[in-house]
N, CA, C and O atoms as a GROMACS GRO file, in nm:
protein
  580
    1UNK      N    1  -1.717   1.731  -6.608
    1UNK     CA    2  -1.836   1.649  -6.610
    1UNK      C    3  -1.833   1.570  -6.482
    1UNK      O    4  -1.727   1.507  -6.472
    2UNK      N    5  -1.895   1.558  -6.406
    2UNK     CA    6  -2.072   1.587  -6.424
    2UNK      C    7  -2.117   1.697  -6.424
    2UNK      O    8  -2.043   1.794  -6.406
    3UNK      N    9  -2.223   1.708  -6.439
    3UNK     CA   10  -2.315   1.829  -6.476
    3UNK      C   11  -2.447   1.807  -6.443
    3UNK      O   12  -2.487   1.717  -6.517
    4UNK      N   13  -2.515   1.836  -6.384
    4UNK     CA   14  -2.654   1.914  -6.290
    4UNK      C   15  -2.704   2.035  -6.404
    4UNK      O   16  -2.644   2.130  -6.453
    5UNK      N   17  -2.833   1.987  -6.419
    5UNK     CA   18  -2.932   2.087  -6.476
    5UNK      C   19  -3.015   2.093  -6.430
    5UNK      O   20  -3.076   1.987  -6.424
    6UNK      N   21  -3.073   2.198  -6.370
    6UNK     CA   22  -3.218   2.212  -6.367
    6UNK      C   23  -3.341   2.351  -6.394
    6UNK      O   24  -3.339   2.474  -6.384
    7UNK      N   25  -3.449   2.236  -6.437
    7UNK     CA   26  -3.536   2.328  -6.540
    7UNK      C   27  -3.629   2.392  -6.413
    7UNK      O   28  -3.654   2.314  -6.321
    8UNK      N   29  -3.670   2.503  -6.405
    8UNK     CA   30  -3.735   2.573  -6.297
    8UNK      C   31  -3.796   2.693  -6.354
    8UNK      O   32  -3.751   2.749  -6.454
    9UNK      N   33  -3.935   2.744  -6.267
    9UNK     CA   34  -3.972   2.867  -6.342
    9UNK      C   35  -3.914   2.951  -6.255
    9UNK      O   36  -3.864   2.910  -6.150
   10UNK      N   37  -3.917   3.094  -6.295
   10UNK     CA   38  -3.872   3.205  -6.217
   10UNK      C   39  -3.884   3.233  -6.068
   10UNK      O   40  -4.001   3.228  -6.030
   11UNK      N   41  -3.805   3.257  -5.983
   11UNK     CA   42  -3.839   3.270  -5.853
   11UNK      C   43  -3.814   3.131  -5.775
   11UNK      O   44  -3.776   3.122  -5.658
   12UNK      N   45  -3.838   3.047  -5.845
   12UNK     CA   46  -3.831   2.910  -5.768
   12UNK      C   47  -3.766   2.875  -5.688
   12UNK      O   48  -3.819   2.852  -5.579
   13UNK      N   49  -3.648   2.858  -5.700
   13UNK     CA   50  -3.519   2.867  -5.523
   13UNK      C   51  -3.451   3.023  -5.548
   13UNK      O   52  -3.439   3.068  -5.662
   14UNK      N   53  -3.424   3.071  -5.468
   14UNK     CA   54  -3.346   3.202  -5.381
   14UNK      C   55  -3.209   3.145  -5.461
   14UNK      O   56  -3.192   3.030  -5.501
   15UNK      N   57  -3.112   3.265  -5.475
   15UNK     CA   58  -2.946   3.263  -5.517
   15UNK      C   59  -2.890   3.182  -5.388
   15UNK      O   60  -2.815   3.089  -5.419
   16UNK      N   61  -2.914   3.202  -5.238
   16UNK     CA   62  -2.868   3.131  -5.157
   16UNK      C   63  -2.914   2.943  -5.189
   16UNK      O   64  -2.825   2.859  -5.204
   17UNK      N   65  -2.994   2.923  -5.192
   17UNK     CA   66  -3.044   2.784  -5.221
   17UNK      C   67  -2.988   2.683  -5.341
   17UNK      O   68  -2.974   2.561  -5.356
   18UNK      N   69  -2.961   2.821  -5.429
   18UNK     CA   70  -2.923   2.789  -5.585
   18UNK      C   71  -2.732   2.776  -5.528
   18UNK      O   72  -2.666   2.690  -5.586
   19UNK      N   73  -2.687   2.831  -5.459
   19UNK     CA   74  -2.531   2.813  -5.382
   19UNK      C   75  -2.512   2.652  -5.288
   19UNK      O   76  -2.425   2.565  -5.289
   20UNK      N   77  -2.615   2.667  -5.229
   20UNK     CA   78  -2.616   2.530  -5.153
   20UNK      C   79  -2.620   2.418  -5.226
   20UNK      O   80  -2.524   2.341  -5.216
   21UNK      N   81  -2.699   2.394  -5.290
   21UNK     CA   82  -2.753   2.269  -5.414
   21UNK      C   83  -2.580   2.278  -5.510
   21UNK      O   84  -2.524   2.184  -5.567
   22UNK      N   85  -2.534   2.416  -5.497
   22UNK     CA   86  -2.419   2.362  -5.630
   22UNK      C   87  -2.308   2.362  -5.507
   22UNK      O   88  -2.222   2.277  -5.529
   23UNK      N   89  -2.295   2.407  -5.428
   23UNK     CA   90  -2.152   2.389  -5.345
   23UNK      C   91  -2.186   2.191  -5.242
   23UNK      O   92  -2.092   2.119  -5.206
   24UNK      N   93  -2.301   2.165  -5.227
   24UNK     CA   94  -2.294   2.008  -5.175
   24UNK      C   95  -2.292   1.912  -5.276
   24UNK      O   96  -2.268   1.793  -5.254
   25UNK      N   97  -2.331   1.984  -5.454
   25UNK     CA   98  -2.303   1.859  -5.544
   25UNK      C   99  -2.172   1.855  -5.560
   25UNK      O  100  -2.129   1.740  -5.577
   26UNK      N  101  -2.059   1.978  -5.562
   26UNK     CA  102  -1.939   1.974  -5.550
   26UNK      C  103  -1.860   1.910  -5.458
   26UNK      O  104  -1.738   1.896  -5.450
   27UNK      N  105  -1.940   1.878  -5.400
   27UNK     CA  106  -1.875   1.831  -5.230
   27UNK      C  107  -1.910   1.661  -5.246
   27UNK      O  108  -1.823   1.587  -5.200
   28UNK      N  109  -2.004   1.609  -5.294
   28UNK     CA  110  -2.051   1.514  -5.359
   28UNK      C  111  -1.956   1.404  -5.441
   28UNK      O  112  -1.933   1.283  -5.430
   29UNK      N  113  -1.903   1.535  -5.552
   29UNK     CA  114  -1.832   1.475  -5.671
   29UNK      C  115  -1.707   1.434  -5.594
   29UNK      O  116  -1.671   1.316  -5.582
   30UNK      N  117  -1.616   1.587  -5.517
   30UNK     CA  118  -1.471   1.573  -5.451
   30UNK      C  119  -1.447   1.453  -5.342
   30UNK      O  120  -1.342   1.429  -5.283
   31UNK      N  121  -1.615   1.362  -5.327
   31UNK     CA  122  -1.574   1.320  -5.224
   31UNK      C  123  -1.555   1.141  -5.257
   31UNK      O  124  -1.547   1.039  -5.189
   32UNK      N  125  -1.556   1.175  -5.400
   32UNK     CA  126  -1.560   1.049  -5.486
   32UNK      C  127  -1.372   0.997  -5.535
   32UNK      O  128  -1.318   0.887  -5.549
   33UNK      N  129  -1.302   1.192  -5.552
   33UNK     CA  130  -1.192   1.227  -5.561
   33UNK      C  131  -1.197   1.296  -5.733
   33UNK      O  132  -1.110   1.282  -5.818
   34UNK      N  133  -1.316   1.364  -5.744
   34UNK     CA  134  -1.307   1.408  -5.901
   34UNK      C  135  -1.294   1.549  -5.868
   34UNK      O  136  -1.364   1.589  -5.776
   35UNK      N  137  -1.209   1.642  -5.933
   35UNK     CA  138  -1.161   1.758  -5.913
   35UNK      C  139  -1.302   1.831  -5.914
   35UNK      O  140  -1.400   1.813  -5.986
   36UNK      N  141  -1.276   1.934  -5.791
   36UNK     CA  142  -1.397   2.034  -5.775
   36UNK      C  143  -1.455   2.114  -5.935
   36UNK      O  144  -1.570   2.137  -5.972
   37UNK      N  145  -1.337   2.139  -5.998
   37UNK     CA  146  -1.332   2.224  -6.119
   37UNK      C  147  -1.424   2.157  -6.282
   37UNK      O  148  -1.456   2.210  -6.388
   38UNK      N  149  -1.438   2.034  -6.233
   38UNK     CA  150  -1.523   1.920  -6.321
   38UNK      C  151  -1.663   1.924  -6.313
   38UNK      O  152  -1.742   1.898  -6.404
   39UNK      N  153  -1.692   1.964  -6.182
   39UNK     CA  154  -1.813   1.973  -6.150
   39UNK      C  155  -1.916   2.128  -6.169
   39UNK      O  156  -1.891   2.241  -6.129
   40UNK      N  157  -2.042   2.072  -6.249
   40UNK     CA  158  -2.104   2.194  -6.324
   40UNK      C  159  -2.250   2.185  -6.293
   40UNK      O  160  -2.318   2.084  -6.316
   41UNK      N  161  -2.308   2.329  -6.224
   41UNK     CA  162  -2.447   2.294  -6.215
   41UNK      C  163  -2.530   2.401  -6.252
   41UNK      O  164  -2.529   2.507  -6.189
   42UNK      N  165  -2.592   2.384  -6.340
   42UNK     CA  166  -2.715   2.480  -6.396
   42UNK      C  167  -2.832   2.531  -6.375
   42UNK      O  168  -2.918   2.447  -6.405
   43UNK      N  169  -2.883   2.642  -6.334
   43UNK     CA  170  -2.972   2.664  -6.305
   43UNK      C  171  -3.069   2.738  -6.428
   43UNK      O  172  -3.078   2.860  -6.422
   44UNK      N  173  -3.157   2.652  -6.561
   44UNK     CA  174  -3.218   2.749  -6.600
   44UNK      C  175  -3.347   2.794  -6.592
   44UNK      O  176  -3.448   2.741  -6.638
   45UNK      N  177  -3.336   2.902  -6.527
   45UNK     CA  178  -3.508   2.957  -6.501
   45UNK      C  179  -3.542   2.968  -6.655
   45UNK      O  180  -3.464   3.000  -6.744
   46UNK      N  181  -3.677   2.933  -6.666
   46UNK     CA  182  -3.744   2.932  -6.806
   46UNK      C  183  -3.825   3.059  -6.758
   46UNK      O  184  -3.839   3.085  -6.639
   47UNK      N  185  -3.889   3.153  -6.882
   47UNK     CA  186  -3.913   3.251  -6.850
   47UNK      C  187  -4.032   3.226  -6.848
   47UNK      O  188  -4.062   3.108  -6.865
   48UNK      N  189  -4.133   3.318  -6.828
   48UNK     CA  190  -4.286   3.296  -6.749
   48UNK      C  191  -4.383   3.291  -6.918
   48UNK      O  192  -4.390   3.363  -7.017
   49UNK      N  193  -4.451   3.141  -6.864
   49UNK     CA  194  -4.509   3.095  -6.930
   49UNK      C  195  -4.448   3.038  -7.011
   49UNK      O  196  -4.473   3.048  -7.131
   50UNK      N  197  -4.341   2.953  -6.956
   50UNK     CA  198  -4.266   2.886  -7.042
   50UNK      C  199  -4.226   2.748  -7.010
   50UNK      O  200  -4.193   2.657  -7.086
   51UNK      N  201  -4.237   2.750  -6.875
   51UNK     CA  202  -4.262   2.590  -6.783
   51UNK      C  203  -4.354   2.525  -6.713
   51UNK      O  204  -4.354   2.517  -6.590
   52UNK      N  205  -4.438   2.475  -6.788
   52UNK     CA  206  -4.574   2.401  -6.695
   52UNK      C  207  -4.516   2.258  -6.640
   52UNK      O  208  -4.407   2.209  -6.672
   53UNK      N  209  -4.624   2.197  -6.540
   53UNK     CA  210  -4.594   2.092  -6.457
   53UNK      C  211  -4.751   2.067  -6.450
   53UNK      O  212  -4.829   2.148  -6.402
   54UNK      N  213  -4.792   1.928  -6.512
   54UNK     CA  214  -4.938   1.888  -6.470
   54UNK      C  215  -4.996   1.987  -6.529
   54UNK      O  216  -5.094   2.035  -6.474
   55UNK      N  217  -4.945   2.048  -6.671
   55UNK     CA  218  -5.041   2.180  -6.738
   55UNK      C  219  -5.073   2.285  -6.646
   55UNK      O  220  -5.184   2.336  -6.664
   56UNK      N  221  -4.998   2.335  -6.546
   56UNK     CA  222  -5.004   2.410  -6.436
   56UNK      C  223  -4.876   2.537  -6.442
   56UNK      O  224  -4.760   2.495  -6.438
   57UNK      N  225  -4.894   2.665  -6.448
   57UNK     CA  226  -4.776   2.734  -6.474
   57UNK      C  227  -4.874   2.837  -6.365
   57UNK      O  228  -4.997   2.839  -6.370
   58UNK      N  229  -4.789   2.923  -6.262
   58UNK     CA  230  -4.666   2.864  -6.249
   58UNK      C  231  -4.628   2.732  -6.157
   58UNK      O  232  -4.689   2.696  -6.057
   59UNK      N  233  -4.506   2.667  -6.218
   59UNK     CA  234  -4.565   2.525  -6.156
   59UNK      C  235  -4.516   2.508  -5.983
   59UNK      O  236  -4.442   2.597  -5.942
   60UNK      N  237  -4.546   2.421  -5.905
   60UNK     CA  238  -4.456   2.406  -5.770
   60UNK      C  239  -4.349   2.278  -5.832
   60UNK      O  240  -4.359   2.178  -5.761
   61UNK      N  241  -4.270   2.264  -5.923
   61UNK     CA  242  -4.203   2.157  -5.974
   61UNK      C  243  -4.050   2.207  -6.080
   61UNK      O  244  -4.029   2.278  -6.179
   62UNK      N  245  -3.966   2.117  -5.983
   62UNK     CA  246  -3.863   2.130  -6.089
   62UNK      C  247  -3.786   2.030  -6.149
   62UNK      O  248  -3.761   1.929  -6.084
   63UNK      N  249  -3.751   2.040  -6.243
   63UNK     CA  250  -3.674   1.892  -6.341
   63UNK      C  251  -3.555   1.890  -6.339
   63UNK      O  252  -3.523   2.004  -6.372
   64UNK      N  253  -3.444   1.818  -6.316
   64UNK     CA  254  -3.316   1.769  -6.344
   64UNK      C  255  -3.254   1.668  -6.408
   64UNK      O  256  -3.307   1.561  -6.441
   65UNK      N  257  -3.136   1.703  -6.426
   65UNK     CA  258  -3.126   1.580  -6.526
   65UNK      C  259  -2.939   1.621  -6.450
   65UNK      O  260  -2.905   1.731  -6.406
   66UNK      N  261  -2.849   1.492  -6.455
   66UNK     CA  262  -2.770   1.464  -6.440
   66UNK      C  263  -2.684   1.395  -6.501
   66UNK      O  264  -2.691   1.273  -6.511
   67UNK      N  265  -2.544   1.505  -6.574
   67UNK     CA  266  -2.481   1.387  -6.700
   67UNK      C  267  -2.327   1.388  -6.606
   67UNK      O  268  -2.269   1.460  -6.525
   68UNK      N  269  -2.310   1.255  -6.679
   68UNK     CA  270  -2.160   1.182  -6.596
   68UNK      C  271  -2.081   1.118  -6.706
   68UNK      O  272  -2.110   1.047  -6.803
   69UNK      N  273  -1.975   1.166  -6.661
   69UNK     CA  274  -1.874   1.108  -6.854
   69UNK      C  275  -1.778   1.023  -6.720
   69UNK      O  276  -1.750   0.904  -6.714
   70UNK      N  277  -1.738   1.154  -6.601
   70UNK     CA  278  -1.614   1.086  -6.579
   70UNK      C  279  -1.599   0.941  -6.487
   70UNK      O  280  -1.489   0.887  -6.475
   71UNK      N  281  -1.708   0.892  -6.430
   71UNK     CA  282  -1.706   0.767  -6.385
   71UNK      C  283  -1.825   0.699  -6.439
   71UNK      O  284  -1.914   0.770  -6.485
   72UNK      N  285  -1.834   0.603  -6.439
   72UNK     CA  286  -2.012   0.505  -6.456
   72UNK      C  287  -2.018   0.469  -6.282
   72UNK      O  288  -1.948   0.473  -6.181
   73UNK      N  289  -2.152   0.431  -6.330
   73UNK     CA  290  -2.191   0.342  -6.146
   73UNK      C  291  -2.136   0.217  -6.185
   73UNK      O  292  -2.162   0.190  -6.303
   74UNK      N  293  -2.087   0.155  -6.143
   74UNK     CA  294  -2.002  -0.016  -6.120
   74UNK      C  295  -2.088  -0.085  -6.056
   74UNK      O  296  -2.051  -0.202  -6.042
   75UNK      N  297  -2.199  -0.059  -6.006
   75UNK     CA  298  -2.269  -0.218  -5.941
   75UNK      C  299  -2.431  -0.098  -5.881
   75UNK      O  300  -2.472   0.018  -5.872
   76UNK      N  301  -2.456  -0.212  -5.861
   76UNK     CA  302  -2.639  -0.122  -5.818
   76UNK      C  303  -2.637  -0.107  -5.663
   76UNK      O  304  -2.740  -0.065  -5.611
   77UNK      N  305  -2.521  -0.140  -5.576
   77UNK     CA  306  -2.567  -0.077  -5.455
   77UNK      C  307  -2.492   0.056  -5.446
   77UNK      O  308  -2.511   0.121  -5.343
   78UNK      N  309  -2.404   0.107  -5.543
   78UNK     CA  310  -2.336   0.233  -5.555
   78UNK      C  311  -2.428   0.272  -5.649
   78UNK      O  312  -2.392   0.386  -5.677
   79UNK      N  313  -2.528   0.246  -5.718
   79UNK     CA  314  -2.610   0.325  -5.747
   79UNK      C  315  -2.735   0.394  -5.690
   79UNK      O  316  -2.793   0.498  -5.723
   80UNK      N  317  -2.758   0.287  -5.579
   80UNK     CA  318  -2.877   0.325  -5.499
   80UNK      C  319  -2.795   0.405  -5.351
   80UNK      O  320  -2.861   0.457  -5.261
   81UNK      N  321  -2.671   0.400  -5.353
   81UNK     CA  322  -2.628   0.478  -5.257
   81UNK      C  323  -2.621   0.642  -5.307
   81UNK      O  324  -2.673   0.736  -5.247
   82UNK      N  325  -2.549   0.650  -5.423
   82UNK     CA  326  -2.577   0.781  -5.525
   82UNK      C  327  -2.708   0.846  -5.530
   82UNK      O  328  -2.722   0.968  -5.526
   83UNK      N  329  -2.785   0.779  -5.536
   83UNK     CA  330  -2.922   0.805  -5.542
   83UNK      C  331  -2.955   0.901  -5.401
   83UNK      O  332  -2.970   1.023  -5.393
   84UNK      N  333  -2.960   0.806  -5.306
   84UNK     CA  334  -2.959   0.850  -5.174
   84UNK      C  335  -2.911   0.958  -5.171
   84UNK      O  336  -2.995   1.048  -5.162
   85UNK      N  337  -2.786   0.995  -5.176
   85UNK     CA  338  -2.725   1.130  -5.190
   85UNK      C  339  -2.767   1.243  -5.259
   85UNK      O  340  -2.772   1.352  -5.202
   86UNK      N  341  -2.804   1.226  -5.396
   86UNK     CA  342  -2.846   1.288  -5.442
   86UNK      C  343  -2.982   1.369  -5.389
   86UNK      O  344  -3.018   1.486  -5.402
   87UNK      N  345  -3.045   1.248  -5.319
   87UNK     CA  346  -3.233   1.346  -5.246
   87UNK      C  347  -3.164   1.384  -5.141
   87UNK      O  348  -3.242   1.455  -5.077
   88UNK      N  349  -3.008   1.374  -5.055
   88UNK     CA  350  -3.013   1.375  -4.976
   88UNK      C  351  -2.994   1.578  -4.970
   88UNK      O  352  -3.020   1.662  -4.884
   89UNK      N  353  -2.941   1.584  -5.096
   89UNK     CA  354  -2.922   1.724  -5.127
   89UNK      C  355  -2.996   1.816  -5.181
   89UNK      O  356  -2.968   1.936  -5.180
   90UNK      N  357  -3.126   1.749  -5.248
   90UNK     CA  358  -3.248   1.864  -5.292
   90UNK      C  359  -3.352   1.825  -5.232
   90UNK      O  360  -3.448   1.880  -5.286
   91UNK      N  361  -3.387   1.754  -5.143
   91UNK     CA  362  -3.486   1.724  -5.055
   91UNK      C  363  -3.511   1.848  -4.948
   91UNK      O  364  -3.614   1.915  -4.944
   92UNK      N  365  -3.410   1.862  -4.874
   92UNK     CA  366  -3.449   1.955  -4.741
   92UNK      C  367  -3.446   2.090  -4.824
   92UNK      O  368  -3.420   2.168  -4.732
   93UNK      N  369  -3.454   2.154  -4.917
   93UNK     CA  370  -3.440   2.258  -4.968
   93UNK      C  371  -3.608   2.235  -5.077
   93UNK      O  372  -3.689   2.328  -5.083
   94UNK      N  373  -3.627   2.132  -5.135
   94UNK     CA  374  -3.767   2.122  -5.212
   94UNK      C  375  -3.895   2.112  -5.172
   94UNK      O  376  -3.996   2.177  -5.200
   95UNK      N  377  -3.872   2.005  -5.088
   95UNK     CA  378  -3.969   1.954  -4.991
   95UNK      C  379  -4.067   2.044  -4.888
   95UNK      O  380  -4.185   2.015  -4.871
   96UNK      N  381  -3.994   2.164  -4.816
   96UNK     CA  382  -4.012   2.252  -4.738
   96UNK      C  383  -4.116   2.371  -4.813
   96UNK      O  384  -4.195   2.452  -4.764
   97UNK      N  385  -4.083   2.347  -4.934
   97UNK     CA  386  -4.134   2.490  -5.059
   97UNK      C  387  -4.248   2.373  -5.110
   97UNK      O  388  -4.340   2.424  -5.172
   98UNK      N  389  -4.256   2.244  -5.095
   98UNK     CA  390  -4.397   2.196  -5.173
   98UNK      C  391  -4.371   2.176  -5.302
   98UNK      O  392  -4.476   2.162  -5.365
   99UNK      N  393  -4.269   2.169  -5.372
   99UNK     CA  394  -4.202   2.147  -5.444
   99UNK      C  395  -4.205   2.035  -5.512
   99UNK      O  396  -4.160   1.945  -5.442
  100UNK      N  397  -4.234   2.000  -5.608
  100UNK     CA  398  -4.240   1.832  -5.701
  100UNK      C  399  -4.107   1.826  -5.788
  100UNK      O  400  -4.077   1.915  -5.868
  101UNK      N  401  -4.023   1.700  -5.760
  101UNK     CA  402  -3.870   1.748  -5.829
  101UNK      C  403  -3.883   1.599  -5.930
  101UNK      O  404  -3.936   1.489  -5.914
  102UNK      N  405  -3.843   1.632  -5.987
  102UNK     CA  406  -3.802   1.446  -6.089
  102UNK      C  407  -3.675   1.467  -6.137
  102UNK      O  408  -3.649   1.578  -6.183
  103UNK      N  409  -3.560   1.349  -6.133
  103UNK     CA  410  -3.487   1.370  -6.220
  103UNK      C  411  -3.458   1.288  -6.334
  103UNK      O  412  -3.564   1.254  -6.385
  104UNK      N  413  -3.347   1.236  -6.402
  104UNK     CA  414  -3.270   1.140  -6.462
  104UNK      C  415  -3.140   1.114  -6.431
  104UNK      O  416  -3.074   1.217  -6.444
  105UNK      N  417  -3.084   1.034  -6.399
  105UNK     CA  418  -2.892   1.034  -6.429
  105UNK      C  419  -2.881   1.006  -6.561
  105UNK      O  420  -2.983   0.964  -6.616
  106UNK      N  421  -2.757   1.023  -6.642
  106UNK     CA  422  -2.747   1.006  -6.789
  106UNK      C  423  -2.578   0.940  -6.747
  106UNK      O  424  -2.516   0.974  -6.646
  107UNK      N  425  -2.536   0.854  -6.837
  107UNK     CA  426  -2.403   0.825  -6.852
  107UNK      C  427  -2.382   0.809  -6.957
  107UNK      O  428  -2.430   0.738  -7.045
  108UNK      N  429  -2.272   0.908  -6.948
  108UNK     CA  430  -2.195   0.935  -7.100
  108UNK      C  431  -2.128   0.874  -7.166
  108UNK      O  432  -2.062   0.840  -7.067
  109UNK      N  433  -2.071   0.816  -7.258
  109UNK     CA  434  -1.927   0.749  -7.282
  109UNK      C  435  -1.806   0.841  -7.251
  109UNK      O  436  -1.784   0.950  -7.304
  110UNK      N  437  -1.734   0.783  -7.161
  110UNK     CA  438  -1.605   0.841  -7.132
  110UNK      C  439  -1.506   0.919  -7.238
  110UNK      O  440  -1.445   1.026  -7.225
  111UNK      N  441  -1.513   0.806  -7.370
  111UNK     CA  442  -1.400   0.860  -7.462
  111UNK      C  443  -1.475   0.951  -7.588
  111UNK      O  444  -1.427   0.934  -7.700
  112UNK      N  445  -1.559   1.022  -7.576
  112UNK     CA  446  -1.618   1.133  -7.626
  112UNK      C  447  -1.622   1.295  -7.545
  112UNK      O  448  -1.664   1.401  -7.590
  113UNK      N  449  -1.550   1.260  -7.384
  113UNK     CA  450  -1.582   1.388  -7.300
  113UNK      C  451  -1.399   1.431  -7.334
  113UNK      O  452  -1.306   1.365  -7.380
  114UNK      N  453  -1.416   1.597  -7.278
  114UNK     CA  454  -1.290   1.668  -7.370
  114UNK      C  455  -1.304   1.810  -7.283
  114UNK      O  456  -1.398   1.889  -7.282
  115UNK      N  457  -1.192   1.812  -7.219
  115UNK     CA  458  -1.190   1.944  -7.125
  115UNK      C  459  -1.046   1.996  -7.195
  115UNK      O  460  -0.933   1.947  -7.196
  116UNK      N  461  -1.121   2.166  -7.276
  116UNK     CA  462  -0.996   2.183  -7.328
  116UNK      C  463  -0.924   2.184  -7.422
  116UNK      O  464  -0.816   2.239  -7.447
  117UNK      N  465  -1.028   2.079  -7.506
  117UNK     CA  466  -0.957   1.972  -7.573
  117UNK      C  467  -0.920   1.862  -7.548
  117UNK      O  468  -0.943   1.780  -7.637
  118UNK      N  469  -0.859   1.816  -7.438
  118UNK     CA  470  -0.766   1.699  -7.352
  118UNK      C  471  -0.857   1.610  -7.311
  118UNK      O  472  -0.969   1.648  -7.277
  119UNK      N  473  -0.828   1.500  -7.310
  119UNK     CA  474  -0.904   1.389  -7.251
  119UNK      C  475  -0.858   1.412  -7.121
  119UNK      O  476  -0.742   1.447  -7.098
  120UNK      N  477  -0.947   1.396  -7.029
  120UNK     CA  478  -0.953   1.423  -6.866
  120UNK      C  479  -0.879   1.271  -6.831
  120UNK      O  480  -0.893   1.162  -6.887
  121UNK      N  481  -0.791   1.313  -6.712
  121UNK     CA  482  -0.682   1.208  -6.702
  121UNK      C  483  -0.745   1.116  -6.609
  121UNK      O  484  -0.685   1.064  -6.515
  122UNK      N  485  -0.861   1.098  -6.638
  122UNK     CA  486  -0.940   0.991  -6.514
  122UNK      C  487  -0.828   0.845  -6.508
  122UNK      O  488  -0.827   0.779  -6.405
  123UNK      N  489  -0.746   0.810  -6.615
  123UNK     CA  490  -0.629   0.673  -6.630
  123UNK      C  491  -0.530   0.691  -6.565
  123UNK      O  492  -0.458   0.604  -6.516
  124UNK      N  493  -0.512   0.845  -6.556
  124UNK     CA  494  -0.403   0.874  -6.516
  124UNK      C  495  -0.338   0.919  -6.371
  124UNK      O  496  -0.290   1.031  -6.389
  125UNK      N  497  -0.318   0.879  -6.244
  125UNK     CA  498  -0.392   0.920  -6.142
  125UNK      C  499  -0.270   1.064  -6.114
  125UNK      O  500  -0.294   1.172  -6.061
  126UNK      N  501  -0.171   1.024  -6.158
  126UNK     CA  502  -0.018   1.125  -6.124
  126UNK      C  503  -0.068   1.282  -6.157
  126UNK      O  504  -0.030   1.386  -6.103
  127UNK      N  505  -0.193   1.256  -6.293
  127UNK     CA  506  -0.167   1.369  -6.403
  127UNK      C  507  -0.361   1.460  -6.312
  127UNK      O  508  -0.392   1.579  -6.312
  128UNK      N  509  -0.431   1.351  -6.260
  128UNK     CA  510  -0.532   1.377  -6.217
  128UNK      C  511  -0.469   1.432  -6.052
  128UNK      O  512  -0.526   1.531  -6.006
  129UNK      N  513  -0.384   1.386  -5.988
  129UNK     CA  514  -0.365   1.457  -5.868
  129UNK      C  515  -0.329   1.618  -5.935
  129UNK      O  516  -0.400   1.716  -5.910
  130UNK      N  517  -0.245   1.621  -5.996
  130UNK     CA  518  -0.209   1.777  -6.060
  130UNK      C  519  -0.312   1.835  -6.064
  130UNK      O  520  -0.323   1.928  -5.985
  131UNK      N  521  -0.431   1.805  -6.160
  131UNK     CA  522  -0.517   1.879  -6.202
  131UNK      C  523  -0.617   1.894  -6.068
  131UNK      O  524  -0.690   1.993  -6.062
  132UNK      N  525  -0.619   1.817  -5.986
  132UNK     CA  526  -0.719   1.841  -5.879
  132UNK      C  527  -0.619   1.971  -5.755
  132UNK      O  528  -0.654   2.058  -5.675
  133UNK      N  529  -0.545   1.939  -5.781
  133UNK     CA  530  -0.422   2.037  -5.658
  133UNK      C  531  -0.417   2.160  -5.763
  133UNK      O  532  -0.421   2.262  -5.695
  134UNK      N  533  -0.412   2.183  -5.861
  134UNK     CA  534  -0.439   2.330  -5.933
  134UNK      C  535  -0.584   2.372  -6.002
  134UNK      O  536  -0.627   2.470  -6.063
  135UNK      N  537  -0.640   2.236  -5.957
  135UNK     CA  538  -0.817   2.328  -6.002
  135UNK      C  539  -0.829   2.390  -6.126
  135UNK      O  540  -0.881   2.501  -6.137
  136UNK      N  541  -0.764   2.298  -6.260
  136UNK     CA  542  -0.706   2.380  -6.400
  136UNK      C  543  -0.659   2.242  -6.424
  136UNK      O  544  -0.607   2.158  -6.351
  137UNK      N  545  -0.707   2.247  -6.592
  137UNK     CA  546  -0.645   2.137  -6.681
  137UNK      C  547  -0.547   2.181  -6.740
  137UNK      O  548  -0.561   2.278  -6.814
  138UNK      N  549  -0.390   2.105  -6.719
  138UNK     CA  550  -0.285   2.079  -6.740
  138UNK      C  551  -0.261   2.008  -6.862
  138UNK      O  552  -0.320   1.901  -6.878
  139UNK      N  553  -0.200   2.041  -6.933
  139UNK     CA  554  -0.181   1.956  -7.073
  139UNK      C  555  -0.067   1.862  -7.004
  139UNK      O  556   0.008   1.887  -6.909
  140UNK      N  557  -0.079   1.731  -7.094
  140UNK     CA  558  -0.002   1.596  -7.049
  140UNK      C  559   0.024   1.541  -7.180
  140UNK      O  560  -0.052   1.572  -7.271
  141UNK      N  561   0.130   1.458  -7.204
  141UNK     CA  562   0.164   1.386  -7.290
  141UNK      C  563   0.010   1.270  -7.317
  141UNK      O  564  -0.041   1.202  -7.228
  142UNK      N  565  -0.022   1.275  -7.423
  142UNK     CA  566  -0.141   1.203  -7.480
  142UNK      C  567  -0.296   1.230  -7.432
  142UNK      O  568  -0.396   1.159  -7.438
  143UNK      N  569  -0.272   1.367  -7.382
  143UNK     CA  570  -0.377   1.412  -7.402
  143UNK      C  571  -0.454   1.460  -7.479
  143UNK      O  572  -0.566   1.500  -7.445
  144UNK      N  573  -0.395   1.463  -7.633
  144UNK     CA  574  -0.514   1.529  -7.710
  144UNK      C  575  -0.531   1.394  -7.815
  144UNK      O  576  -0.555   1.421  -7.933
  145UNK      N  577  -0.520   1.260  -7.777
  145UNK     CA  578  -0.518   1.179  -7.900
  145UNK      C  579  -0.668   1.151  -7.914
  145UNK      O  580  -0.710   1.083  -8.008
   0.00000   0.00000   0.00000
C-alpha cells in the first residue's frame, strides 16, 4: 500500500503511458523510502458503454483514487507538496490527450493493512531495510499479532 486506481474507458492511455504513470508513482513512493514492492497501480478500463463523464461516453476523462495505509500526511505543507507531485505525474501525459482527470487520496488506518498476513514493518526500520533490499516480505518476530 499505496495503491493507484484508475477508472478509464478503453483505449484511453497506450501500455507505454500506462508503464510511465506506474514506474514514476513507484519512484514517488521509494523516494519517501517505502519499498518499491508496496507500491500498486491499477489500470481498469471499463468496457464500452460502461464509463460516462458529463453523461458523455466515450468520455475524454479519467478518475483516480489513491489509498495509503503505510504513512499519513503529518502536516498540510507535505500535503500540498504530495499533491504537486502527484499532477506532476499525470499531467504531461493527460493534458496533451484533452483529458479531464479528478482524483481522491484516501488514508487508511495503518493497523488494519496486512501484506501476507504480516503487519508491514513500517516500526520497524532493521526489519523494513530487509524487506526493501529483497523486494519480498520477510516474516519477523511479531509480525502476525
Amino acid at each position: 500500500m499505496p495503491r493507484w486506481t484508475f477508472e478509464l474507458a478503453p483505449n484511453t492511455l497506450t501500455k507505454e503511458e500506462k508503464g510511465i504513470i506506474a514506474r514514476n508513482v513507484t519512484d514517488l513512493y521509494t523516494s519517501y523510502g517505502i519499498p518499491a514492492f508496496w507500491v500498486n497501480v491499477f489500470f481498469h478500463e471499463n468496457g464500452e458503454y460502461n464509463f460516462y463523464s458529463g453523461g458523455e461516453y466515450p468520455p475524454k476523462a479519467v478518475f483516480f483514487h489513491l489509498d495509503h495505509a503505510a504513512k499519513q500526511v503529518d502536516s498540510e505543507e507535505v500535503r500540498k507538496q504530495f499533491i504537486i507531485k502527484v499532477n506532476d505525474i499525470v499531467r504531461p501525459i493527460f493534458d496533451p490527450k484533452g483529458i479531464k482527470w479528478e482524483y481522491n487520496i484516501y488514508e487508511h488506518p495503518k493497523d488494519n493493512w496486512r501484506i501476507n498476513g504480516m503487519i508491514p514493518p513500517v516500526e520497524h526500520p532493521e526489519v523494513l531495510k530487509k524487506w526493501t533490499e529483497k523486494s519480498a516480505p520477510i516474516p519477523y518476530e511479531g509480525a502476525y499479532l
